[in-house]
Backbone as CSV, one residue per row, in Angstrom:
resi,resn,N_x,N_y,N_z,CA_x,CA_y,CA_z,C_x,C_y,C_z
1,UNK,2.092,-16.221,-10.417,2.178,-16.636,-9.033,1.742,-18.098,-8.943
2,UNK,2.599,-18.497,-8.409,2.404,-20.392,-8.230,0.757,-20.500,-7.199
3,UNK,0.291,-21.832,-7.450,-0.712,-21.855,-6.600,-0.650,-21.585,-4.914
4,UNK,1.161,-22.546,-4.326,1.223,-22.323,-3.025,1.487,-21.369,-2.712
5,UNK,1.980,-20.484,-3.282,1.926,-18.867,-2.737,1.011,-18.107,-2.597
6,UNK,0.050,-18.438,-3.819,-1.901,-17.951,-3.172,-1.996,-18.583,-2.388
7,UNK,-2.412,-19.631,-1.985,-2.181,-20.689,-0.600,-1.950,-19.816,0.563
8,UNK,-0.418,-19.588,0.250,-0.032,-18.586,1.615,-0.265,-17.280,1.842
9,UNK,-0.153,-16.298,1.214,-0.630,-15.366,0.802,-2.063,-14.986,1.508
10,UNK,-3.094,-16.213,1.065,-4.616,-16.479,1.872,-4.257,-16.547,3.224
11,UNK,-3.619,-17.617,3.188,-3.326,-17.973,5.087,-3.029,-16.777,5.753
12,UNK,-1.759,-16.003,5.127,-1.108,-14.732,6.170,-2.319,-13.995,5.990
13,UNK,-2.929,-13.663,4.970,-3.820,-12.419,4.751,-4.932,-12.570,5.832
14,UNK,-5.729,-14.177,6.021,-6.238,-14.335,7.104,-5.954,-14.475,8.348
15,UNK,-4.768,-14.956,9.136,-3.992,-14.513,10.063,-4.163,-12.860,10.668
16,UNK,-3.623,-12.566,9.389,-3.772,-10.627,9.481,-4.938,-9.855,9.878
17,UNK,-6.020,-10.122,9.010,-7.393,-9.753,9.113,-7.811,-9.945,10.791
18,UNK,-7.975,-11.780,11.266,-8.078,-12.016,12.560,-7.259,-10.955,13.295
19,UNK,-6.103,-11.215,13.450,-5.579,-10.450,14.058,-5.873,-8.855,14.541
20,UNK,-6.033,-8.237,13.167,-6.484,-6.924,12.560,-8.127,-7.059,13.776
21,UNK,-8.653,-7.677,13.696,-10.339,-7.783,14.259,-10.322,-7.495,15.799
22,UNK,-9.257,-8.237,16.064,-9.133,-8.786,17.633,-8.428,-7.695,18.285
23,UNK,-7.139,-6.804,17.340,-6.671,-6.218,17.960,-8.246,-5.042,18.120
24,UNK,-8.850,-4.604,17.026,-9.717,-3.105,16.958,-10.951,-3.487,18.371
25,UNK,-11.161,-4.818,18.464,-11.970,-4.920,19.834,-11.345,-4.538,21.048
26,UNK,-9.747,-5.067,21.190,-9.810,-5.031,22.163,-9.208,-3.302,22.254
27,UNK,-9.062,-2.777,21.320,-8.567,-1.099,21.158,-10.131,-0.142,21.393
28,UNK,-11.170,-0.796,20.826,-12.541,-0.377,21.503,-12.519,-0.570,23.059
29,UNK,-12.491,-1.737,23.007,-12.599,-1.881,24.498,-11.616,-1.441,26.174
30,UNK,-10.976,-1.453,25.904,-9.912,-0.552,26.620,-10.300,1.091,26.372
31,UNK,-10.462,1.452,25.232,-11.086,3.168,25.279,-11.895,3.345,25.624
32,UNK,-13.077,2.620,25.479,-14.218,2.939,25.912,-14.187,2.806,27.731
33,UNK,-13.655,1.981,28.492,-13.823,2.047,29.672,-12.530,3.178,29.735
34,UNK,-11.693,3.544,29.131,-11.222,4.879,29.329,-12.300,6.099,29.636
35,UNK,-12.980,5.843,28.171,-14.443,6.967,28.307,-14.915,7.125,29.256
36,UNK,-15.479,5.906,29.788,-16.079,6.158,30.992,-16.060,6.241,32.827
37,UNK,-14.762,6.403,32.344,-13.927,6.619,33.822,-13.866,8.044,33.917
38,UNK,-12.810,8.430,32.215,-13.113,10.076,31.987,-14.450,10.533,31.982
39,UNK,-15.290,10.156,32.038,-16.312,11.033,31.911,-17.493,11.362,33.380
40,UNK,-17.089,10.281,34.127,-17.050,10.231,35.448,-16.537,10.520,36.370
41,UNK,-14.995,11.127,36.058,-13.740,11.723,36.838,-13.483,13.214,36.437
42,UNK,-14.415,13.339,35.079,-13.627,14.870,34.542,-13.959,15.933,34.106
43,UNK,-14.258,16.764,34.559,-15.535,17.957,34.658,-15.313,18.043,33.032
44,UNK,-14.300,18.581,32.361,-13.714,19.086,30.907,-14.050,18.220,29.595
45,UNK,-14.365,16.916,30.452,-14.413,15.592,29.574,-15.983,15.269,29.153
46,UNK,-17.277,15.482,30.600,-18.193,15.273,30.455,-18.493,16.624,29.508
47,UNK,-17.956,17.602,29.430,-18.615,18.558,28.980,-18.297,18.393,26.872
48,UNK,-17.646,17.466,26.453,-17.225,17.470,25.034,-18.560,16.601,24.588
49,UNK,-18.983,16.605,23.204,-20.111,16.288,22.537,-19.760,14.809,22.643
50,UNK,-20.640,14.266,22.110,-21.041,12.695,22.365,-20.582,12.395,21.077
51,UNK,-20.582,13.072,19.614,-19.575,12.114,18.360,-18.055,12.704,18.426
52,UNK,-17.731,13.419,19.545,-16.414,13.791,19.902,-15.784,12.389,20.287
53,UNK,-16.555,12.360,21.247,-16.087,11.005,22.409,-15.755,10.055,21.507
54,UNK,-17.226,9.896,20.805,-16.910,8.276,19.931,-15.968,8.515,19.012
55,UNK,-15.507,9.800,18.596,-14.622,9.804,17.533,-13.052,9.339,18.316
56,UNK,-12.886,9.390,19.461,-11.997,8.867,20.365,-11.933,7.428,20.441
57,UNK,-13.192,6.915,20.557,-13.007,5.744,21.058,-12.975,4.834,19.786
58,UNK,-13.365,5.358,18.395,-13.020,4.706,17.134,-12.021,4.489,16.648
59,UNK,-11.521,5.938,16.965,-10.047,5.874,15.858,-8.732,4.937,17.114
60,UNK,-9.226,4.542,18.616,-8.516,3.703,19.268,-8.485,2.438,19.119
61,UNK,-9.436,2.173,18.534,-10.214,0.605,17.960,-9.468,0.547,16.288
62,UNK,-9.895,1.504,15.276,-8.897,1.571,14.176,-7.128,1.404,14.448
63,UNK,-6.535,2.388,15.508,-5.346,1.918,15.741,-5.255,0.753,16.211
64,UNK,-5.525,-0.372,16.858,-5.496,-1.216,17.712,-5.309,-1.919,16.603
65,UNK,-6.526,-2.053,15.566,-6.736,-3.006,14.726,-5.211,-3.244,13.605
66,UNK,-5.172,-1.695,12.870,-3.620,-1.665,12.253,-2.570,-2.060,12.910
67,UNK,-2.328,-1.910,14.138,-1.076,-2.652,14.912,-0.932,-3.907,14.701
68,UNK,-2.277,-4.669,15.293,-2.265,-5.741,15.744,-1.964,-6.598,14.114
69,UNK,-2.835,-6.125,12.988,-3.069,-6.950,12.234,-1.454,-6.569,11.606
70,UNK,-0.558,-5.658,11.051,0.711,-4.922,10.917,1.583,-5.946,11.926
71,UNK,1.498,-6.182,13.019,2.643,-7.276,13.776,2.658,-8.944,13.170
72,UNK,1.388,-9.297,12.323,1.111,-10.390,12.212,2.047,-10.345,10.735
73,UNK,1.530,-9.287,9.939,2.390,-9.178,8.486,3.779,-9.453,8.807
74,UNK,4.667,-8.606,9.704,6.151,-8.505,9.837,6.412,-9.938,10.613
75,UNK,5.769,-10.151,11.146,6.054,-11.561,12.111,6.419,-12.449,10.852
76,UNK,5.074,-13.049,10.308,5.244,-14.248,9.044,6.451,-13.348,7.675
77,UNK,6.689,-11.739,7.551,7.733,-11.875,6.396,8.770,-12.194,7.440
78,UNK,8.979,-11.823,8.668,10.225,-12.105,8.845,10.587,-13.383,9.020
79,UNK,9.530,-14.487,9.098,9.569,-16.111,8.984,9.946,-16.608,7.718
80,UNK,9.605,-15.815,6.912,9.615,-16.351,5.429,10.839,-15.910,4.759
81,UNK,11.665,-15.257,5.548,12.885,-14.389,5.128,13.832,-15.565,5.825
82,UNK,13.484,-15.964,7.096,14.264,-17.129,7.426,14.694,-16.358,9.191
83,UNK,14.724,-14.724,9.312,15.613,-14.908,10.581,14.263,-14.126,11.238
84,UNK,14.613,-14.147,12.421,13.730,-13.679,13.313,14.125,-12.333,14.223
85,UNK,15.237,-12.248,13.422,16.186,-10.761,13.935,16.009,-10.163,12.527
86,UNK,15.337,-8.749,13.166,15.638,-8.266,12.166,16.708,-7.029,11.597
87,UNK,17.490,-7.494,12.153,18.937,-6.983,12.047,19.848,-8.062,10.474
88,UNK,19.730,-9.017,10.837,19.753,-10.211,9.568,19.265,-9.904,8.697
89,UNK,17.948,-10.034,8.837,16.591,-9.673,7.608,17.460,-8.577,6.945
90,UNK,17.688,-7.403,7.600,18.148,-6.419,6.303,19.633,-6.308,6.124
91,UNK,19.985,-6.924,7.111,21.063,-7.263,6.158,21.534,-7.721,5.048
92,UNK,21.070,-8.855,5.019,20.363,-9.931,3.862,19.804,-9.245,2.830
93,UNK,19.169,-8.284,3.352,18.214,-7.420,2.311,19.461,-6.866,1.809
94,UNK,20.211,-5.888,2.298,20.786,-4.945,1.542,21.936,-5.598,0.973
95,UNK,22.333,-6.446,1.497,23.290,-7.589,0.263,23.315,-8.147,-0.794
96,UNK,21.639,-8.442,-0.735,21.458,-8.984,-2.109,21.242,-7.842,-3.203
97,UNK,20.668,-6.352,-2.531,20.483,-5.456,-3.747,21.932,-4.837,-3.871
98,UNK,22.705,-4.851,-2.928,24.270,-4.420,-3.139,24.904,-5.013,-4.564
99,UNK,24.773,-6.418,-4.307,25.528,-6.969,-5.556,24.358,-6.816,-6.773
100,UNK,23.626,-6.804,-6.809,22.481,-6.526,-7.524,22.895,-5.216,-8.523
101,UNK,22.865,-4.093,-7.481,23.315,-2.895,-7.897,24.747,-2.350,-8.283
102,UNK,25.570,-3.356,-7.542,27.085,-2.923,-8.146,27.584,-2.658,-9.344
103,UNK,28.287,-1.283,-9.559,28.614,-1.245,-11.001,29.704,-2.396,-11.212
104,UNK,29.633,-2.667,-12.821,30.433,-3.460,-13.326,31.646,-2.763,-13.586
105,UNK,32.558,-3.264,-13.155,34.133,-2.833,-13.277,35.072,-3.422,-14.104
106,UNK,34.518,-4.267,-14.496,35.270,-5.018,-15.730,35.375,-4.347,-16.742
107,UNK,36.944,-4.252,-17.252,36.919,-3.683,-18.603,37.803,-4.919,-19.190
């Protein structure tokens, strides 16, 4: 691997991570004032255990985080692929392994 591709590689990976951080706060944060609306509005809701709840309001903060940081990955490959449709992108994709893969017919 050439140096500028560690280079980039670093950059997207940190891009990602940020991203990844910012989305799981703000996926905490949006659940949790979910929590506590439900738990103030909902007879069924106050009555579930307290590492129930948080197990709610974690794994909303874990999703948040995989999205967010997952949109940043596909964003920069699909920059680095060249189109921003990704209708192109695989096209492109499956063209190049088409001829790639074509049997040889030459006799």
């Amino acid at each position: 691997m050439r140096v500028a591709e560690q280079d980039e590689l670093k950059t997207v990976l940190n891009k990602s991570y940020k991203a990844g951080f910012i989305g799981a706060a703000a996926g905490i944060a949006i659940s949790l004032a979910a929590s506590v609306v439900a738990h103030r509005s909902w007879a069924a809701y106050r009555q579930l255990s307290v590492p129930l709840k948080t197990f709610f309001v974690i794994s909303s903060g874990t999703l948040g985080g995989m999205v967010a940081g997952e949109e940043v990955l596909v964003h920069e490959g699909r920059m680095h692929v060249g189109s921003a449709d990704p209708y192109q992108a695989q096209h492109a994709h499956d063209l190049l392994y088409q001829q790639d893969s074509a049997p040889n017919t030459k006799r």
